[in-house]
Every structure is written in C-alpha cells, then in structure tokens.
C-alpha distance (Angstrom), angle and dihedral (degrees) to the residues before:
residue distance angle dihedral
X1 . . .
X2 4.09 . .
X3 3.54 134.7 .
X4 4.23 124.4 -96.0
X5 3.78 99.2 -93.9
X6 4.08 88.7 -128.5
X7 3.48 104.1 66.8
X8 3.92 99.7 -93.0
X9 4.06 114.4 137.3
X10 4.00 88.1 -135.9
X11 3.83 116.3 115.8
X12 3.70 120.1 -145.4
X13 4.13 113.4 -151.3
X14 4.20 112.4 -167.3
X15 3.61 124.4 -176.5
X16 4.08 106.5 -104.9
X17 3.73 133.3 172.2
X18 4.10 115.8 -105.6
X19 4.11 101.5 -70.8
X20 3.14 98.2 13.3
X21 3.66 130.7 116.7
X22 3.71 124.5 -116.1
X23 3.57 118.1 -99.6
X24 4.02 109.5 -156.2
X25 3.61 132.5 -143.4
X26 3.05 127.3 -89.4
X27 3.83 99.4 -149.2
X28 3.55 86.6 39.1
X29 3.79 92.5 46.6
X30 3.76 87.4 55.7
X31 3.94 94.0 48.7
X32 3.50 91.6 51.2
X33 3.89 97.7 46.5
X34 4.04 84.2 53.7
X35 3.83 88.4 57.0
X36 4.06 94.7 46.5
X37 3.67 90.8 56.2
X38 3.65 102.7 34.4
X39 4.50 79.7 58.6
X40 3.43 92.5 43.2
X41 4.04 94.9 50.4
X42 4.38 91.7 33.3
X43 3.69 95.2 -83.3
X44 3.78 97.2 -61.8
X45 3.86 118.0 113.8
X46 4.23 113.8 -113.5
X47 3.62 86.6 -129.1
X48 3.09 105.6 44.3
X49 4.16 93.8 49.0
X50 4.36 112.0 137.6
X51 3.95 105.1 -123.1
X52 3.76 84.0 -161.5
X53 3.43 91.9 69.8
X54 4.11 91.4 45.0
X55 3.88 89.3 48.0
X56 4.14 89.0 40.7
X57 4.10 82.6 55.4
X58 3.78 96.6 47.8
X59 4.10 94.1 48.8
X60 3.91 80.5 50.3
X61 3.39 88.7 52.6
X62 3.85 98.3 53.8
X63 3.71 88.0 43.6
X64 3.46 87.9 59.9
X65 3.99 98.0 50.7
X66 3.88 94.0 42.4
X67 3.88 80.4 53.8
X68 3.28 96.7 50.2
X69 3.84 92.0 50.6
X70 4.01 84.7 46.6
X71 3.76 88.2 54.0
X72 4.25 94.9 48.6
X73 3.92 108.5 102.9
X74 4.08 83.6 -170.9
X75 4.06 119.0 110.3
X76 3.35 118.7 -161.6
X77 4.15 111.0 -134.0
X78 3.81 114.0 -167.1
X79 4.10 119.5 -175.1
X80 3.62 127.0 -159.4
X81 3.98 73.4 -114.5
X82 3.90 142.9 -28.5
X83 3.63 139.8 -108.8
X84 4.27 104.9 38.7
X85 3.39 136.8 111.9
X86 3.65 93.6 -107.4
X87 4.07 103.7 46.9
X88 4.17 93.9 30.4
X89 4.00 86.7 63.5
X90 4.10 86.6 54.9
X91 3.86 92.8 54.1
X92 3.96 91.6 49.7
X93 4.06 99.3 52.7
X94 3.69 89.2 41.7
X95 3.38 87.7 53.2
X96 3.65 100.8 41.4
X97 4.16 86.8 55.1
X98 3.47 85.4 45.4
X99 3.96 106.3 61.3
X100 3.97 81.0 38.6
X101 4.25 87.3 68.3
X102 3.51 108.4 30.0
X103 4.45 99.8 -97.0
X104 3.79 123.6 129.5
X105 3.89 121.6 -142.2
X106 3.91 136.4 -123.6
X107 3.31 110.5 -161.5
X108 3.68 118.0 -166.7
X109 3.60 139.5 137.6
X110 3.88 142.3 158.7
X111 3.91 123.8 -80.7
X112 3.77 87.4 -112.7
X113 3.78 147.2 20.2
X114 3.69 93.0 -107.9
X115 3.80 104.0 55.4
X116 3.27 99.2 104.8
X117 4.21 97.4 160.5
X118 3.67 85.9 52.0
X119 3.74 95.4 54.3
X120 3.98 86.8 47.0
X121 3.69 90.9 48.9
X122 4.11 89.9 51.4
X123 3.80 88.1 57.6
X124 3.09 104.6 51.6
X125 4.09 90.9 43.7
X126 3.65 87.6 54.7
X127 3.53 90.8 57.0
X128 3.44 101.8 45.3
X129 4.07 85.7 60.2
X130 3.51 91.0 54.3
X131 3.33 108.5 -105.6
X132 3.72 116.9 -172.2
X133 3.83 93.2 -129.1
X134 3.95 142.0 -35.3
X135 3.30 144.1 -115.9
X136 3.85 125.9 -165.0
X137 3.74 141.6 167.3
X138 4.02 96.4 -149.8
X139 4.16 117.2 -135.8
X140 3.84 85.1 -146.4
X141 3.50 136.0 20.9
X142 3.66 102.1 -146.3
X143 3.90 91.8 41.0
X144 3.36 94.9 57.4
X145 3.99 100.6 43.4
X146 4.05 95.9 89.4
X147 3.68 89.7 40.9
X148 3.88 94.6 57.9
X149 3.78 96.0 39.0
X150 4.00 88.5 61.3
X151 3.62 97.0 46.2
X152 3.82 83.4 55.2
X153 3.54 95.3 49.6
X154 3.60 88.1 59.4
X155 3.63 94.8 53.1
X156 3.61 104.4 -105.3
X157 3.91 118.4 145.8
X158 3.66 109.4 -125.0
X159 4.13 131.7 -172.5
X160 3.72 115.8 -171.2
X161 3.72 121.8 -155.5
X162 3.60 139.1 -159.7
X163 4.18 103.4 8.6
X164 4.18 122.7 34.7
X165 4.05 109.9 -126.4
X166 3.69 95.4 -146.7
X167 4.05 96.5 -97.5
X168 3.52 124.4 113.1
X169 4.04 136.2 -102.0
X170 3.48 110.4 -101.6
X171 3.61 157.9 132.7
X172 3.98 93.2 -35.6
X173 3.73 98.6 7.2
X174 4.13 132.4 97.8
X175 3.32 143.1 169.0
X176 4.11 127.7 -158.4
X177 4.19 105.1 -179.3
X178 3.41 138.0 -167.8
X179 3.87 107.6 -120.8
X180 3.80 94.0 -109.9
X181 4.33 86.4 174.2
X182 3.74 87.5 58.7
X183 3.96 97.9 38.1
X184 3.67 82.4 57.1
X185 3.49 105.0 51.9
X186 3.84 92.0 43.4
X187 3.54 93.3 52.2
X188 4.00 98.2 46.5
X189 4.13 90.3 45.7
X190 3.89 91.1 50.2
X191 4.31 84.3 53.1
X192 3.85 86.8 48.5
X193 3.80 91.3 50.2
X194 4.18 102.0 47.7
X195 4.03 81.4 42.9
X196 3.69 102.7 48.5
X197 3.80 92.5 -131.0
X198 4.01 92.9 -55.8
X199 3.31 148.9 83.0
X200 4.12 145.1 54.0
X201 3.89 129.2 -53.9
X202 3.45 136.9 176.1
X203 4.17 123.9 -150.6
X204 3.61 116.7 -133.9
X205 4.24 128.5 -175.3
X206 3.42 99.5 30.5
X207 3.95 102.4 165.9
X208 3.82 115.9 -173.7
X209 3.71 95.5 -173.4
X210 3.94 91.1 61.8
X211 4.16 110.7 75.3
X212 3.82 94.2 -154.3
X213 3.67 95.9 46.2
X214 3.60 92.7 49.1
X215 3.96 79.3 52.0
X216 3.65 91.2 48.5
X217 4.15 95.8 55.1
X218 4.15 97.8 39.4
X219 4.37 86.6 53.3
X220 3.73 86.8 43.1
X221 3.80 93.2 52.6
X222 4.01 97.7 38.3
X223 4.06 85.7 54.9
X224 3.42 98.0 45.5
X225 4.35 87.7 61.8
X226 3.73 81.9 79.7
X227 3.66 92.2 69.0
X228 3.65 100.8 51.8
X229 3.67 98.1 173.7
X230 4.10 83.1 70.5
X231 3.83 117.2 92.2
X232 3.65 128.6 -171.6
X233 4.04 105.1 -135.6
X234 3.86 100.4 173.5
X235 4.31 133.5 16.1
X236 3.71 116.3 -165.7
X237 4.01 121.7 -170.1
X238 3.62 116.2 -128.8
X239 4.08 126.1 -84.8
X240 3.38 132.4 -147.2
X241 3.52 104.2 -111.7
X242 3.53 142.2 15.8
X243 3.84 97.6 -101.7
X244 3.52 90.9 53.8
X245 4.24 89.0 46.4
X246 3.85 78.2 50.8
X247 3.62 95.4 51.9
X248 4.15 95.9 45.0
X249 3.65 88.6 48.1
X250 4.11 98.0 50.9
X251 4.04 80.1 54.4
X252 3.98 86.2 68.1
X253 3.22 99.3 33.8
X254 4.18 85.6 59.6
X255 3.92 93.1 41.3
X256 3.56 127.5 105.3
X257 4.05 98.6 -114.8
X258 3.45 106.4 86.5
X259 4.06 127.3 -133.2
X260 3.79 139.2 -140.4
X261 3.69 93.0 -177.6
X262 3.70 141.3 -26.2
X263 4.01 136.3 -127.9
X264 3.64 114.1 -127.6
X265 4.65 103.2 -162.5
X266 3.83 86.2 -171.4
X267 3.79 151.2 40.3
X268 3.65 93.2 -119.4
X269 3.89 94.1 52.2
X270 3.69 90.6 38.6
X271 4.01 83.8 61.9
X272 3.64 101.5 45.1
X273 4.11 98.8 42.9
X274 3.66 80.4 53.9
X275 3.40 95.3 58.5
X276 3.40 93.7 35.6
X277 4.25 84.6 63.8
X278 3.36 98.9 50.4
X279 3.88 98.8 47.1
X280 3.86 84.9 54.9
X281 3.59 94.9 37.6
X282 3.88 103.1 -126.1
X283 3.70 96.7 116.0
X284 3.80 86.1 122.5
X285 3.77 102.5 40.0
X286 4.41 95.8 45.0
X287 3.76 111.5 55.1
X288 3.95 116.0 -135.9
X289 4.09 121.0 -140.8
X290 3.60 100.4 170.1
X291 3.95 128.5 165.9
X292 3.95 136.3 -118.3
X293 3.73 114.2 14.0
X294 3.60 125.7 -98.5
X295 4.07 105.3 127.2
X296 3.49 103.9 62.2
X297 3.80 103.6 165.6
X298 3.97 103.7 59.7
X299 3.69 88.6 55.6
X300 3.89 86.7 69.8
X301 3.79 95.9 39.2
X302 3.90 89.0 50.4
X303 3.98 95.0 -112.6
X304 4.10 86.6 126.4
X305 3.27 116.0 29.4
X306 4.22 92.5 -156.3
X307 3.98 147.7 -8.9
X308 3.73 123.6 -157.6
X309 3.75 95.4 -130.6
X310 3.36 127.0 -155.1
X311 4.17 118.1 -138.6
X312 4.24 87.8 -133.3
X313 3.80 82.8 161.9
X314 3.99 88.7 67.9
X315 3.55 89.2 38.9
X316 3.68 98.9 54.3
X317 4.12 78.0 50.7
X318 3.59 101.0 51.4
X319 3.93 88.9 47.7
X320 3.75 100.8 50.4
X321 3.77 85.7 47.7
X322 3.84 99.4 52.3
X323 4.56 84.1 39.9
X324 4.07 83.0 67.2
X325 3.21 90.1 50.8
X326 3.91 99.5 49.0
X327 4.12 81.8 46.2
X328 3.37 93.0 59.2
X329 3.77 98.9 47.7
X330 3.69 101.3 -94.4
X331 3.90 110.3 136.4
X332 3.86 117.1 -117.0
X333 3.82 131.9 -92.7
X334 3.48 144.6 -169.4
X335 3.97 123.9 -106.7
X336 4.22 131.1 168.0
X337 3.62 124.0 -164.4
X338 4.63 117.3 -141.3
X339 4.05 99.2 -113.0
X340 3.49 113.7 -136.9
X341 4.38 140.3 -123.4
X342 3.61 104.3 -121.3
X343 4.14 110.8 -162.7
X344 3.73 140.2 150.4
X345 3.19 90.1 -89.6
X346 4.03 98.6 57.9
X347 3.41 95.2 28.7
X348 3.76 100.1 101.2
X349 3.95 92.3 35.3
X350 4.24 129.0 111.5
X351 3.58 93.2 -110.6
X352 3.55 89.7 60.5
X353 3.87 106.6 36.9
X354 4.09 84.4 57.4
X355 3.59 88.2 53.7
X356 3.80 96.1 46.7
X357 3.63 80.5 43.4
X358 4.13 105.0 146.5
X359 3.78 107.0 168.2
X360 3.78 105.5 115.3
X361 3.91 100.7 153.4
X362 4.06 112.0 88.2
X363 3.24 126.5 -89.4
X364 4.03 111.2 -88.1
C-alpha cells in the first residue's frame, strides 16, 4: 500500500505479483483524484465551481457596504481650513443642528486655505470610512469638480457651501451660499459712505478660481458706479497667504497713485493689507473694507474700519439641515445666507456674538 501522490488520505490497493510494485487503476486513479480535490477545495470540484453563486456573493457584498454607509449617522465636514473666526463658527451650527437630529460630526480641514490636494485627499478618506454624507466649502472650484462628481457616483449626499462648482442641484446634491450680490453691495456703499462719494481705492484678493469671490468683486464694482466720484487706481489678484497679501499690498502702498482706502475680497488679503498699514503707519489715513472675519481686535481700535462678514454659524445650520434631508431621500436644493457689516459699532452686539458663535462641543 502507498499514499495518493496529491495529498488525498485515500489508499489505492492493486493486485501485483510477489515483489512487484502496485500498478493503480486508472479508473480508480481518476475517482480518487476527484475526491482529493473535491477535500482540498470543500468537496466541490474546481471545475465544476457555479460563478452565480461567486457573483450572487459579491452583489451581497456591495449590499452590505452601501448598507453600512446607509446605517453611518457620521457627516463628514471639510473647511477650506480650521481654527478661524470665519470656518470655527461653521463647525458649531452644524453641530448644534446636528445633536438636535441624531448625526455625529467629522471635523477636518487642511492646515491652510490653499491646500487644495489635502482637502481632496480628506474627501475621499471620509468616504472611504463610510461616512453618511459630506459637507465641504471647496478651495477651488475647478479642483474640486472631479472630486465631487465621484463621491456622487457612489451615492453619497453632498451640500457644498460658500462657492457653486458648476454641477447641478439634485437628487444628492445642495448648495447653502453666502450672498456674494449682497456682500458686494454692502461693502462698496460702506466705501462710499467713509469717502463721501470721492476719492481713490485700490482692490485687493481678487481670486478667479473661486466662483463666489469672483461674485463678490463684479457686485462690488457694479455698486460702486453709484458713487462716481470713486475711482479704482490699482486691482490685485489674490495670494496664497497672508505674507504674500502683505507683500502685494506694501507694493501700493510705495507706488505713486495715491489711496484713500483699499478693498480687501478675502480673509487672507484682509490680513496682510492690514499689516501692510500698520508697518507703514497709515492705518489712520487709508480706510480698510476687508471681507470674512478673522481680525477681530483692530476693528475696535479703528485699524479696519469694516469686514463683510459672513454668518458661517447659520450656514453651517442651513447645511446640516438640508444633509438630513438628502439622507433621508429628499432631493437637494439650493439655499444662501444675507452676509453681514461688521464695525465698531456692532462689534459687541447679539447679532454678532451668534455669528462669531464658536462653541461646538455639547452643552454640559
């Protein structure tokens, strides 16, 4: 007696003369090779394995994942960046909203305001985990396009804030905006009020790539026609950071054309034109009308005269709200939120201590 040569536990026995080895049977050789691989692969033959069963398995499978996705009460918030007074109000409304209907946050964003790839990379992490939907306020609009379209195709609901991308409302799709018409005109009519209707300004952070600030500049610009004594000497386009804001906004400070007050379209150049003021020392003599908060304290001293604020806080709000809906099956919509003039006077006032609101954590 020998063992199968395959690995099979059978024995084979053939008839032999005395010495001589056994010669095995072919049918039974055949019979018994059936048996060693149906063992080795649970009793059922390799080649004779039922691909409807394998595919039947796999839809199960994806069942089970978009299930599990179904089943997450997480939501996925990504800023343009965290930790300043305009994206920390965002994280407390949607979480407010939030605790009020059962969903849990993740709160992530990039380091800075310029990272797009990282912002990218943050969706598509969140979705990978299974997030029940996302939220995101996009760096770029054109950047971001591809990115969104995928996590739609996947079936995630999705509510962008703050700039459109181009795509449509729909099923799984919302906006919630800042009013960049009304920012505008508030912003322009504040420059033709600390001018008295004359004088020379200069527009700084004018981003192309970004929808709503192209919105912002082109309502700014329209409004300001009704002060016709007000001329626009000098546009800069946005930076990426506030030293380089700084930088472009010492080069007008130094030229020959000379200013009454300056425009700042973003947080980033509101920052670095203020700086740029106060290291030449004409804080006082060039007005500052900057957009969405982030320096709070020269607003009381006088150093800016203004920001255009927006309420993030209602906006964070508005977009968990319409992400419940999406989540349970409602199709998307479109929603935009008045901005706000933020001055000494206001500064300590209800309306803006909600909107500056930063407490995110609940309620002990």
């Amino acid at each position: 007696m020998k063992r199968f040569p395959y690995g099979s536990n059978d024995l084979y026995i053939g008839t032999r003369s005395a010495g001589e080895p056994a010669e095995p049977d072919p049918q039974q050789e055949a019979q018994t090779m059936d048996r060693g691989l149906a063992h080795r692969y649970n009793h059922l033959p390799a080649k004779k394995l039922p691909w409807a069963l394998v595919a039947g398995s796999l839809l199960l499978l994806s069942l089970f994942c978009v299930a599990c996705r179904r089943a997450s009460h997480t939501v996925a918030v990504i800023p343009r960046t965290c930790g300043t007074a305009l994206w920390e109000p965002l994280h407390a409304g949607a979480a407010e909203v939030g605790r009020s209907i059962g969903l849990d946050l993740y709160w992530n964003g990039p380091m800075r305001d310029d990272d797009t790839q990282t912002q990218i990379s943050l969706i598509e992490k969140s979705v990978d985990r299974g997030v029940a939907g996302v939220i995101v306020s996009p760096i770029q609009t054109l950047p971001l396009r591809s990115p969104i379209r995928k996590v739609l195709d996947q079936g995630v609901p999705v509510v962008v804030i703050d700039t459109e991308l181009g795509i449509p409302t729909g099923p799984k799709l919302s906006y919630v905006l800042n009013d960049e018409r009304i920012g505008g005109q508030i912003a322009a009519r504040r420059v033709g009020l600390i001018l008295q209707g004359k004088g020379n300004i200069a527009i700084v952070g004018i981003r192309p790539e970004l929808k709503s600030n192209t919105l912002r500049e082109r309502s700014f610009e329209s409004t300001l026609r009704e002060f016709p004594g007000i001329h626009v000497v000098a546009r800069r386009l946005g930076l990426s950071s506030v030293p380089q804001e700084q930088h472009s906004a010492e080069g007008l400070l130094t030229g020959s054309q000379s200013l009454d007050a300056v425009v700042a379209l973003s947080l980033a150049a509101t920052r670095g034109t203020y700086y740029a003021l106060a290291e030449f020392d004409k804080v006082r003599a060039i007005k500052l009308v900057g957009f969405d908060q982030d320096l709070l304290p020269p607003i009381r001293d006088g150093g800016i005269d203004s920001v255009v604020v927006q309420n993030t806080f209602e906006i964070g709000r508005v977009a968990m709200n319409l992400m419940d809906r999406e989540i349970k099956g409602r199709s998307g919509s479109e929603a935009s939120v008045v901005p706000v003039l933020l001055t000494r006077d206001n500064l300590d006032s209800a309306e803006i201590r909600q909107i500056e609101n930063m407490s995110w954590w609940p309620p002990q």
